[in-house]
N, C-alpha and C positions, 0 to 999 in steps of 0.2 A: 248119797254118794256124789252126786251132779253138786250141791251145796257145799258139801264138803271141798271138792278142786277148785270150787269159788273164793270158796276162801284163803284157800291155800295162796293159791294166785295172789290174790288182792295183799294177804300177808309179805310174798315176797317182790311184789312191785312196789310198796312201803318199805321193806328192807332196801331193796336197790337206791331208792328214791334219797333213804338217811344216809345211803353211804355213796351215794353222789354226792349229795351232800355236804357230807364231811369232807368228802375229797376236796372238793370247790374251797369251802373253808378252808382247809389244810392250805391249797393252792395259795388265796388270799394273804393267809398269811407269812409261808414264804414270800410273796413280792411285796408285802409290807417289811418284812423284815429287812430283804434285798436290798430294798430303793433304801431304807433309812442307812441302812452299811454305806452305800454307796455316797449317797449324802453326807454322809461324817466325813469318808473319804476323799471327797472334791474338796467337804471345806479345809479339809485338816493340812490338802495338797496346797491349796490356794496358800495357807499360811506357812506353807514349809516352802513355795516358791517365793515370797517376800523375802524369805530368811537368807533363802539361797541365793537370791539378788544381791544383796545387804552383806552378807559373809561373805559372796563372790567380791564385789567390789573391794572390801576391807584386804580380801587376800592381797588383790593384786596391785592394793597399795603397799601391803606390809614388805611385796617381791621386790617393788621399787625401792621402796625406804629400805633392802637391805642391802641394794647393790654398793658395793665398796667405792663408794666415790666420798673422801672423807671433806668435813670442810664445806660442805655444798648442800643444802637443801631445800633446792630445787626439785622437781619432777621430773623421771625417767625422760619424759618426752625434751622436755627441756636440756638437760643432761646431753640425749644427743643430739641436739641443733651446735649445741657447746661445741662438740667433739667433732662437728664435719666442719663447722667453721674454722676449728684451731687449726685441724689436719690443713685443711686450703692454705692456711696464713702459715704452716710452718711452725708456729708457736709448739711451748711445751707445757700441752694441756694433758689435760688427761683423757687416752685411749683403750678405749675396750672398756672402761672405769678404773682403768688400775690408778696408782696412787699417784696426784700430782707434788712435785720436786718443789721443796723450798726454794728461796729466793734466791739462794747461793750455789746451785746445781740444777741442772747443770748448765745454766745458764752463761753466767759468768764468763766462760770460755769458749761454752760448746761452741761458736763460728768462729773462733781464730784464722783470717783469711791464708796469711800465709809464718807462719816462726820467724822471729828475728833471731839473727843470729845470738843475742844471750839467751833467749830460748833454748836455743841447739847448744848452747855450751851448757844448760840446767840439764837435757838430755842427758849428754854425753857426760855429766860431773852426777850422777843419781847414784852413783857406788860410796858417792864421798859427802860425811854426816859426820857430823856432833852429836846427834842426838838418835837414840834408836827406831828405827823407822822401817814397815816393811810392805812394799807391793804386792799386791796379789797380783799375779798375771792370766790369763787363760787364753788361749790357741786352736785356733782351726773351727769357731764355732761360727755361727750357733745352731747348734742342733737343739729336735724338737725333745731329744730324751734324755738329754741332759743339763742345757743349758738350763729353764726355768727350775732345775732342784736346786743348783749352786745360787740363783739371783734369790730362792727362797731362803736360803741358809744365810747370803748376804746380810737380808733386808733384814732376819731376824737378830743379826749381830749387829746389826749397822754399821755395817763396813764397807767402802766403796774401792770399786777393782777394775782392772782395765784389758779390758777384752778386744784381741789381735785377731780380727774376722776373716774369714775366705769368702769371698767374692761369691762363690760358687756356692754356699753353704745361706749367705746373704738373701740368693735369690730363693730359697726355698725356705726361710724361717723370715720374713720382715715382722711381723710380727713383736718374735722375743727380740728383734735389734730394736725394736718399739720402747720395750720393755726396759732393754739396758740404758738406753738413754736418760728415759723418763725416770728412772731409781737412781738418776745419777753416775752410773758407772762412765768411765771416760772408752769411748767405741774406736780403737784404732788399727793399722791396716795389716793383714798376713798378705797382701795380693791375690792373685785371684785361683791359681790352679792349684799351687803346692804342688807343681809338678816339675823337679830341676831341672829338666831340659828344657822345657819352656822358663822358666823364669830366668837362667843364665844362659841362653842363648847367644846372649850379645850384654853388653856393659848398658844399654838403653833399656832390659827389658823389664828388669824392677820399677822402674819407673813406670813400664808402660801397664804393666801388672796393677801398680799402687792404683792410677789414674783408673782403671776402668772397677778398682773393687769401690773406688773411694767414689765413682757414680752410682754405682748398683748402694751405696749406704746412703744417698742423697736420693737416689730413687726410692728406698722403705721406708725412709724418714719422713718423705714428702717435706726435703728442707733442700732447697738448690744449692745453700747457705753451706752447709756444714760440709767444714774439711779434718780429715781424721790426720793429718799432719805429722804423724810418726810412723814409719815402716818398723816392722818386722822380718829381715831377711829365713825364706825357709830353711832350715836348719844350722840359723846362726849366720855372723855378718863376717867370720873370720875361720880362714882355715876350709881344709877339703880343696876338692877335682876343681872348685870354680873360684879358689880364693883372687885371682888375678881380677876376677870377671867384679868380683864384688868387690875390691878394693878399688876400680873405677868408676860404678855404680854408685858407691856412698858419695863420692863428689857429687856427682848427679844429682842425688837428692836433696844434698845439703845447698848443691847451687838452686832447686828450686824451692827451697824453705821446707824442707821434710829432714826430720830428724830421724834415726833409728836407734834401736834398741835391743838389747842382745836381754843376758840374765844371769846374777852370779849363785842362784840358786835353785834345787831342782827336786824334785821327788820322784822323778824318774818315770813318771804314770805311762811315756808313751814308748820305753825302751825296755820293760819288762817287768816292773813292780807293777804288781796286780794285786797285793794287797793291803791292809791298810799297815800292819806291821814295817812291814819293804818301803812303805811311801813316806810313813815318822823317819822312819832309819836313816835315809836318803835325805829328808830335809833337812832335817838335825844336824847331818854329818857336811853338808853343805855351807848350807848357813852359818856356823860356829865360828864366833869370834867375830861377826861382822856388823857395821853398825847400821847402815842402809842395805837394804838385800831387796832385791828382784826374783821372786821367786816364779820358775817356771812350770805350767800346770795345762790343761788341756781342758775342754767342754766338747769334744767328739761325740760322735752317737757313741764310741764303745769305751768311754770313759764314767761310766757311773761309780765305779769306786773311786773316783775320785772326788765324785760330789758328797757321797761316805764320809769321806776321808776329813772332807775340808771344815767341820767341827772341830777335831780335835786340832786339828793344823792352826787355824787360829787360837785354840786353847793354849797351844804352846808357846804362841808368840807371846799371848797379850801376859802368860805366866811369868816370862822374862824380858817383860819390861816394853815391848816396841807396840807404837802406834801406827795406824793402820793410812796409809795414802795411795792414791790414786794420781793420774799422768796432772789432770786439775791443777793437784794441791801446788808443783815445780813450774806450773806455766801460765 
């Protein structure tokens, strides 16, 4: 009996002992398995961070080489050295990357110091043409929500237009007046409040209006240089409570080499047509029969149907017959 628990025993401290054993074994081979896992995975990281250096790099060449600077291929970094130095000099380079202006725009004119007076007689003779010919105008900008959809709709027709800025609206977008300059458009002046009791106060005050908008556009331009030389009186240079006031103010102007500019065309965008049916109808019916036309338009914050609109607006011109100018092309 005593032999027999002997054995018993000794049988199961040999069982224990195998199935320690095995355990340990077992054990072994998980951290064999473990560590070679792990091992694949450092090496496999190590060559997925080379790749990722290597891809990294190439991205952020490809981000550079896509920036829209055409004409130029130069490096990102390069590109803005370009661009803080043009800014300092005044030049019309290109900013933010947008597109730089051929040789002929807006160059050419853009510092005009002061109009000669056959200048101010091409102003004031712009209704009288041989040939069909039609202005785009816009008013009171530039705002940040409308302005850049009509200079995209420009650029994609390639048409250049001449935008009557508010002083007031200058300081809070320089920017898109960045924009208009450098796409060529001709940048000229509304004054500064479009508020008629300030602006006909007195027979001096369009003047003094012009002067302080046509700094705030020398101040976005970062151009000391540039005079925007043609007024825009607020609603119109003729007629109304202040006609007295602005028929001695345009002396004024013209005594100090500022032209202005009324418009024999209109779509009515800021008296009630708010659609784009209303704003054809209104052009159409305006403009008929005329061979140079100044047409009058707006870029306000609350004028998006008019940036809508201005597709088909040119579709109609260019379907009968008229080419497209700017203030540039008469001076």
């Amino acid at each position: 009996m005593v032999m027999y628990s002997i054995k018993v025993v000794k049988k199961n401290k040999k069982r224990k002992q195998a199935i320690i054993l095995l355990i340990i074994t077992i054990i072994l081979l998980c951290l064999a398995v473990f560590g070679g896992i792990k091992l694949a995975e450092h090496t496999h990281l190590a060559g997925n961070n080379n790749l990722i250096n290597s891809t990294g790099q190439n991205d952020k060449n490809q981000v550079n080489n896509e920036e829209p600077s055409e004409g130029n291929n130069q490096n990102n970094e390069n590109n803005q050295l370009v661009e803080n130095n043009n800014e300092k000099n005044g030049q019309n380079n290109v900013v933010n990357n947008e597109e730089t202006p051929s040789q002929n725009e807006p160059s050419k004119n853009a510092n005009i110091q002061k109009l000669t007076n056959e200048q101010i007689n091409s102003i004031n003779n712009i209704y009288k043409s041989n040939t069909k010919r039609v202005f785009l105008t816009f008013d009171d900008g530039p705002s940040s929500a409308v302005t850049p959809d009509i200079l995209d709709v420009l650029k994609n027709e390639n048409i250049k237009a001449t935008f009557f800025v508010l002083g007031t609206m200058v300081k809070s977008n320089p920017e898109i007046l960045k924009r208009e300059r450098l796409e060529g458009h001709y940048i000229a002046n509304h004054g500064y409040s479009h508020v008629y009791k300030k602006v006909y106060e007195n027979e001096n005050k369009p003047l003094e209006e012009y002067k302080k908008t046509n700094e705030l556009i020398q101040k976005a331009l970062n151009d000391s240089s540039y005079q925007s030389n043609v007024f825009r009186f607020p609603g119109g240079s003729n007629g109304g409570y202040y006609d007295d006031i602005k028929t001695k103010a345009k002396q004024i102007l013209n005594k100090n080499g500022i032209a202005y500019l009324d418009w024999n065309a209109l779509t009515n965008d800021s008296a009630g047509a708010t659609t784009e049916e209303e704003m054809l109808k209104n052009l159409k019916s305006t403009s008929k029969n005329k061979n140079s036309i100044v047409v009058l338009m707006h870029d306000a914050p609350n004028k998006k149907q008019t940036a809508k609109t201005l597709p088909k607006i040119i579709k109609y011109f260019r379907d009968n017959g008229y080419t497209f100018q700017n203030l540039y092309d008469i001076l």
